[in-house]
N, C-alpha and C positions, 0 to 999 in steps of 0.2 A: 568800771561802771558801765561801758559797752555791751560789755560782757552780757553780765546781767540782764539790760535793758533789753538785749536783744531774745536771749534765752528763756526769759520771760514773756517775752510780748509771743514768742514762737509757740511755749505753754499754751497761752493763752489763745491760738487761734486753732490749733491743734486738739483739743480739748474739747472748747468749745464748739469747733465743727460739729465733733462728734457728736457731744449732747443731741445740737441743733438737727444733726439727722436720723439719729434713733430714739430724740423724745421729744424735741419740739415737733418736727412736720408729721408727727403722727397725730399728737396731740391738738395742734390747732386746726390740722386735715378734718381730725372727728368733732370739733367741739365749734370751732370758729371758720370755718371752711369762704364763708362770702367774704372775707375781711384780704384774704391770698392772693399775692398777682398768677395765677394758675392759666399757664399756655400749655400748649400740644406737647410740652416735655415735662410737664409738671409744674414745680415751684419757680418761676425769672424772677431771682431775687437781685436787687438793684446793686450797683457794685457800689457806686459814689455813696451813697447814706452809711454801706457799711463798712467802708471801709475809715471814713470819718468819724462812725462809732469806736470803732476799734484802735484808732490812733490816738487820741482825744481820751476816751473813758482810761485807754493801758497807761497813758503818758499821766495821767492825774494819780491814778493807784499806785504808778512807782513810783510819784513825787511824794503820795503820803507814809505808801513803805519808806523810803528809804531817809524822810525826814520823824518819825514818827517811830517807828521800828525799831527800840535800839539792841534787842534781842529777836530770836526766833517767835519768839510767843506772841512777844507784841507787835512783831511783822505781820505773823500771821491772822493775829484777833484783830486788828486794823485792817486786813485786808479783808476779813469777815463783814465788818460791822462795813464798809463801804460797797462791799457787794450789797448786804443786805437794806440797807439804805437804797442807793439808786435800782435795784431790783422792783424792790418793794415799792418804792415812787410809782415806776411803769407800769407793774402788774397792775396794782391797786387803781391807779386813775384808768387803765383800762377797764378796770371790773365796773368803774364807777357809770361807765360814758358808757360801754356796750352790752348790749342784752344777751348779745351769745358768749359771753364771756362767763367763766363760771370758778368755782374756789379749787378744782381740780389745778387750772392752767396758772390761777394766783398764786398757790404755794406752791407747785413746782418752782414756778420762775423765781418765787423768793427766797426759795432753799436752795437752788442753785447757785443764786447771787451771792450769796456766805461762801458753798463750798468752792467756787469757781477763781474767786476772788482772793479765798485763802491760801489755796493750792498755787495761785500765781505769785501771791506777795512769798509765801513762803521758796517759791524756788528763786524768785527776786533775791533775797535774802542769802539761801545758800550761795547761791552762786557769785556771791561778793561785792552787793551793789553799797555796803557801805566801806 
């Protein structure tokens, strides 16, 4: 179960960086730019906020893969519908409260939260977390 939790959460920030630096910070650079903590290196993204996302969001998605899962399929379509869920919460109540927010940065973030989520539960899964 170690295993698992570990190699998954690893997925998951490995992955995810990457999105976050060749489609988020281009994406909110052109679209939502005042919204960015942006110093003399670029983006100072805060460690403590995210790294308490990261613990907290992985730690709940494995508890629903690995209670909820009991095949590959429904690892993965649970880990879908939970991305797409807490994605879609974010994006959307951004879209709702900010003017420079627009349906480009909404449905990216909310298609990712399916694909991101899924790709996690499912190596959750292979790799033996039940």
């Amino acid at each position: 179960m170690l295993k698992s939790y570990v190699l998954g959460l690893l997925t998951f920030l490995i992955v995810d960086t990457l999105w976050i630096r060749n489609m988020v910070l281009p994406l909110y650079t052109k679209y939502v730019p005042k919204i960015l903590a942006i110093g003399q290196k670029g983006i100072e993204a805060r460690a403590t906020p995210a790294i308490l996302f990261y613990l907290i969001f992985y730690s709940l998605l494995y508890y629903f893969v690995t209670t909820k899962g009991e095949n590959l399929k429904e690892a993965a379509c649970t880990g879908a519908l939970l991305g797409l869920m807490t994605y879609t919460t974010y994006s959307l109540t951004n879209h709702t409260i900010m003017k420079q927010w627009n349906w480009i940065i909404s449905i990216s973030d909310i298609l990712w939260g399916g694909v991101i989520c899924s790709l996690v539960a499912t190596v959750i899964h292979l790799t033996g977390a039940k």
